[in-house]
C-alpha positions in Angstrom: -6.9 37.9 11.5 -9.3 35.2 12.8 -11.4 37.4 14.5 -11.6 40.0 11.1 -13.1 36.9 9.3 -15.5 36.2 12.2 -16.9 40.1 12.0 -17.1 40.2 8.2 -19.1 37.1 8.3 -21.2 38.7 11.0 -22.2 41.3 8.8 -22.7 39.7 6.0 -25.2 37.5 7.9 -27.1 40.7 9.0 -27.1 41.9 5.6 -28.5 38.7 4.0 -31.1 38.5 6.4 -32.1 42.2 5.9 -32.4 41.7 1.7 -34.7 38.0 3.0 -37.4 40.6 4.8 -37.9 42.8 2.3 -37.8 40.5 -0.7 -35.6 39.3 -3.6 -33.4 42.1 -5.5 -34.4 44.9 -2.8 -32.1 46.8 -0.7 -32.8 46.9 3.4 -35.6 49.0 4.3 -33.2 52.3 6.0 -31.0 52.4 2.6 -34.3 52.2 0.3 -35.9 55.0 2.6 -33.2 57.0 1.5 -33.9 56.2 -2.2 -38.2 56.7 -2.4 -38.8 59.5 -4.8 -40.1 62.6 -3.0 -44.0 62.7 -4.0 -45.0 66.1 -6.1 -46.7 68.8 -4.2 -49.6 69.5 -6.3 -52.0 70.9 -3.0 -53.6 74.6 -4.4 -52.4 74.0 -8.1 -54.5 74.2 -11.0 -55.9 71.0 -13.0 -54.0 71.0 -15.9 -56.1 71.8 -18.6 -57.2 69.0 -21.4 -55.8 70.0 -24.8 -57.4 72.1 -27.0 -56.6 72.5 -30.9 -55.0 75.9 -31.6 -57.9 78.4 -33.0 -56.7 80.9 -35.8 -55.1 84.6 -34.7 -57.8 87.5 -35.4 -56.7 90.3 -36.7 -56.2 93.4 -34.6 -58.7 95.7 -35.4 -60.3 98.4 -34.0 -63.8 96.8 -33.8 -62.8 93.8 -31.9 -60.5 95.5 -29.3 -60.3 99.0 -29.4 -57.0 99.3 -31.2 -56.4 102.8 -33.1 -53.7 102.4 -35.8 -50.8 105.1 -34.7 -51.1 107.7 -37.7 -48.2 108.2 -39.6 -45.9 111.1 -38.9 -45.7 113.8 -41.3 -42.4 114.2 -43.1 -41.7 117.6 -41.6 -43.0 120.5 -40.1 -47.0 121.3 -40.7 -47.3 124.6 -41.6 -51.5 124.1 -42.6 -53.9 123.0 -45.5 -51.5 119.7 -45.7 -48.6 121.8 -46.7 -44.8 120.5 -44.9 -41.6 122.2 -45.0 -38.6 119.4 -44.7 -35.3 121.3 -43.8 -32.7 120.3 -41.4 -32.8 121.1 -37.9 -29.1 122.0 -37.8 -26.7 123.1 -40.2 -22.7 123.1 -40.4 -22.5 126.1 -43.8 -25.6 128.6 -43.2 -24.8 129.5 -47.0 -26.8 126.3 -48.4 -29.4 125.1 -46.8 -31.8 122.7 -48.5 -35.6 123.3 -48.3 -38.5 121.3 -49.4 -42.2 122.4 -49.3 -45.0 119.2 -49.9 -48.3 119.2 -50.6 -48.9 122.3 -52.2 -51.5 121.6 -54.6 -51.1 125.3 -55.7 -53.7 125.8 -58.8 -53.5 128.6 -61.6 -52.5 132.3 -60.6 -51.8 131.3 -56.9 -48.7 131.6 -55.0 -46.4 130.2 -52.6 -43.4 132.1 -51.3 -40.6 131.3 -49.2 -38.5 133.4 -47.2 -35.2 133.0 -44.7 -34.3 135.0 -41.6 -37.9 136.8 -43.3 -35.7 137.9 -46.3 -37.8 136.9 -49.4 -35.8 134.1 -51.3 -38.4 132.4 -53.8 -41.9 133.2 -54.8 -43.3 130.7 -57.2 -46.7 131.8 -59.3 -48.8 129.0 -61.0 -49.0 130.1 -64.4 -50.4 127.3 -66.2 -53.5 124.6 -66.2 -51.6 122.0 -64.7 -51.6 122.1 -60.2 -47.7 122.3 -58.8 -47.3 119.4 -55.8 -43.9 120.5 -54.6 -41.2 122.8 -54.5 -37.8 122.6 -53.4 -34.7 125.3 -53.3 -31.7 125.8 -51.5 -31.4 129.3 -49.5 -28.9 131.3 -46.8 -29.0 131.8 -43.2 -27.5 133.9 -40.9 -25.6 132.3 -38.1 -27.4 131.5 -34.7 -31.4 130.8 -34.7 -32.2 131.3 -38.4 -36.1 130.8 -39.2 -37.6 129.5 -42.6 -41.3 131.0 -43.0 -43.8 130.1 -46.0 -46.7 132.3 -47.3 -49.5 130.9 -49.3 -50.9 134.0 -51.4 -49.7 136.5 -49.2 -50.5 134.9 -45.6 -48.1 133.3 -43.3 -48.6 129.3 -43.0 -48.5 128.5 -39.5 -45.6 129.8 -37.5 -42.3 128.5 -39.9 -39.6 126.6 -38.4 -36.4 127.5 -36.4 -33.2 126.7 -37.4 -29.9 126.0 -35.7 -26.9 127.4 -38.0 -23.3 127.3 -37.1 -21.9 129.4 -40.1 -24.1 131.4 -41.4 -24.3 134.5 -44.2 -26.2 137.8 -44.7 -28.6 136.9 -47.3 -31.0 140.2 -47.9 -28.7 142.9 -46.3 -29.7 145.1 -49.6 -32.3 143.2 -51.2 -34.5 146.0 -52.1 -37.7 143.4 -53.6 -38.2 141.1 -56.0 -37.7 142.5 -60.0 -41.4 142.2 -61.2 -40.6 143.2 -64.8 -42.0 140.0 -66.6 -39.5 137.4 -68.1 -40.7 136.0 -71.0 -38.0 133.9 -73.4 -38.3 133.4 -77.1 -37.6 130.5 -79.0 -35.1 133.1 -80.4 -33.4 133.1 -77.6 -33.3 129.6 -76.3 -32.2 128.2 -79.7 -29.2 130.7 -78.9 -28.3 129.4 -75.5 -28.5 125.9 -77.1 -25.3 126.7 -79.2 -22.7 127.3 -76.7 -22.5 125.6 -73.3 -25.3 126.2 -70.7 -25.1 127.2 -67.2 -28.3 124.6 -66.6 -28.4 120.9 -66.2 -31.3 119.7 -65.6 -33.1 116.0 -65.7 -37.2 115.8 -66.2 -38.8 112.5 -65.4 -42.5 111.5 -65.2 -44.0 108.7 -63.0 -47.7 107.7 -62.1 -49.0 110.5 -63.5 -46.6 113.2 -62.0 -43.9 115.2 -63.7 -40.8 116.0 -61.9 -37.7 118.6 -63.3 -35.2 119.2 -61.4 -32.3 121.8 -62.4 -28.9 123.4 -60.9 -27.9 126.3 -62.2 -24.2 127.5 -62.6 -24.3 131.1 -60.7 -22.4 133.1 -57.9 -25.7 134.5 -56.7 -23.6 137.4 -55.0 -25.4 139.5 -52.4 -24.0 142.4 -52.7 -22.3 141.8 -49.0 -19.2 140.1 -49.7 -15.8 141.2 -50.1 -13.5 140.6 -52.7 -10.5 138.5 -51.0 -7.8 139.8 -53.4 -8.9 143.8 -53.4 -11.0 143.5 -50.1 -13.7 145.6 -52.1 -17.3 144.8 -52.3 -18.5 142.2 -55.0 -21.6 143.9 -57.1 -24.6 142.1 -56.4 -25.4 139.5 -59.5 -28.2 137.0 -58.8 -30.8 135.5 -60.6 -33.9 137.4 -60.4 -36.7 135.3 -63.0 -36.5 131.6 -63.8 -39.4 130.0 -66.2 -40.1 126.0 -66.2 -42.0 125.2 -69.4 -43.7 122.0 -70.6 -44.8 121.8 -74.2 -44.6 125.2 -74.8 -46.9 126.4 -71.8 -45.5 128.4 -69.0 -45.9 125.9 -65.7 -44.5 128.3 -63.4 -42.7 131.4 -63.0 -40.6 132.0 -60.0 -39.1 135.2 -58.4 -35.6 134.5 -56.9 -33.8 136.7 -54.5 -29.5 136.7 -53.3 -31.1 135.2 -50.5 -31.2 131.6 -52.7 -27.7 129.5 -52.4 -24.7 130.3 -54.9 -25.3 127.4 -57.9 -29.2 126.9 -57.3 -31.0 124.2 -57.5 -34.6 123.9 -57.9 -36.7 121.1 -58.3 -40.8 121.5 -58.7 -43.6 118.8 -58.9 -46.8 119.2 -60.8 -49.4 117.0 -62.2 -50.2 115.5 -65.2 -47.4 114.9 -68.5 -46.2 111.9 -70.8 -42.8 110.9 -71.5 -41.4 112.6 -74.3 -42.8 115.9 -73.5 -40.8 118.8 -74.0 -39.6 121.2 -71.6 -37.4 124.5 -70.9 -36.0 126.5 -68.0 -34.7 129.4 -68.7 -33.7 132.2 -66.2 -32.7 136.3 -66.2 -30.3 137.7 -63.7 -30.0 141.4 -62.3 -27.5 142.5 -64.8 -29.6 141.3 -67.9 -27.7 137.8 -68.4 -29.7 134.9 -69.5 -29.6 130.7 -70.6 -32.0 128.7 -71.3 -32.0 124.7 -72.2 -34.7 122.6 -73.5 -34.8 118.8 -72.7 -37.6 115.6 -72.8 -39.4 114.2 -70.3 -37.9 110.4 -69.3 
């Protein structure tokens, strides 16, 4: 025990002497060599820049760095002359298949004519003052690689659009042509319809200077192809052949329908100019001499 006093006291003696050389409060020089912070290697760095205020952001533009501003895709395929045709690329039932052709700008006495599998289905004639913008319809397609095509006056636009159908139908197996016999309905004859319940509903709505109607028609729009399921005998053909869209009394358009245009059409057409509260009729003629005809106001 003596001699564990005698070494303690030793080292505390060493100790003491150790904090004496290297000043008051200090550790002994190994330990505090253990304890110097390690000096930053800043050899081949960069000077650290003095700070700047922040300037503003320019704007990207193409004069001041080259940018080009992506151009905005068209909504469908460009068949020419800025017309579209916006359809989908696939489609579960072949038997209604919507279709929408943009940027027509069709003026007076021209045409535009759309057609499935190259069966005509709908030619629409400019019959009035006012320019149509837009046209949309519902049509058939057979199954497998069905193509839409579109003919401005007679000439193809571009090369159409191919379609993937997975249940298709036999649109124009006996379509013969459109019936060219003009359709012209009377007041007569409207103001008939009105009293018992139409086959046509329809809504009309104008907005920045555009008027828009759209209609669906209550129709089987038989082919002529189909069998009856109960006698296994072959339905009649009955389609609509004529159908008229009038605006305050002036014939806007006439259109030329075909069994190759879905069962229960619908239509809907675009055309400048209108005011709310304007008048308008559609009225349509099938194959077998059947008619309707409503007349509604512009929203």
């Amino acid at each position: 025990m003596p001699n564990r006093n005698i070494f303690l006291a030793i080292v505390m003696m060493v100790y003491l002497s150790g904090c004496a050389s290297t000043g008051p409060g200090t550790a002994p020089n190994d330990v505090n060599s253990i304890h110097e912070p390690v000096p930053y290697i800043t050899a081949g760095l960069p000077a650290v820049p003095a700070h700047q205020p922040e300037q503003p952001v320019q704007p990207v533009t193409p004069n001041n760095s080259g940018y080009r501003p992506v151009p905005r895709r068209p909504l469908g395929t460009v068949l020419g002359n800025g017309i579209t045709l916006r359809s989908p690329d696939r489609a579960e039932n072949g038997a209604v298949v919507p279709v929408s052709i943009n940027g027509i700008n069709l003026g007076k006495n021209e045409q535009i004519e759309l057609l499935a599998n190259l069966c005509p289905a709908v030619k629409v004639t400019n019959t009035g003052q006012r320019t149509i913008r837009s046209f949309s319809s519902r049509v058939k397609m057979v199954s497998g690689q069905g193509k839409l095509t579109v003919k401005l006056n007679g000439s193809p636009l571009g090369d159409g659009k191919q379609l993937d159908i997975k249940i298709g139908d036999e649109p124009c197996q006996r379509f013969r042509g459109y019936d060219e016999s003009g359709f012209y309905p009377t007041e007569g004859s409207v103001d008939q319809a009105m009293r018992r319940r139409s086959s046509i509903r329809a809504r009309g709505k104008y907005a920045n200077g555009t008027t828009t109607i759209k209609t669906l028609i209550s129709h089987p729009m038989e082919t002529g192809t189909r069998r009856d399921r109960r006698t296994n005998e072959i339905l009649s053909p009955l389609y609509i052949t004529d159908l008229v869209f009038i605006i305050n009394g002036e014939t806007v358009a006439a259109l030329k329908i075909s069994p190759a245009v879905s069962k229960n059409p619908y239509f809907s057409l675009e055309v400048d100019g209108g005011n709310r509260g304007d008048s308008y009729t559609i009225a349509w003629r099938d194959n077998i001499g059947m008619s309707d005809a409503i007349t509604a106001t512009l929203r």
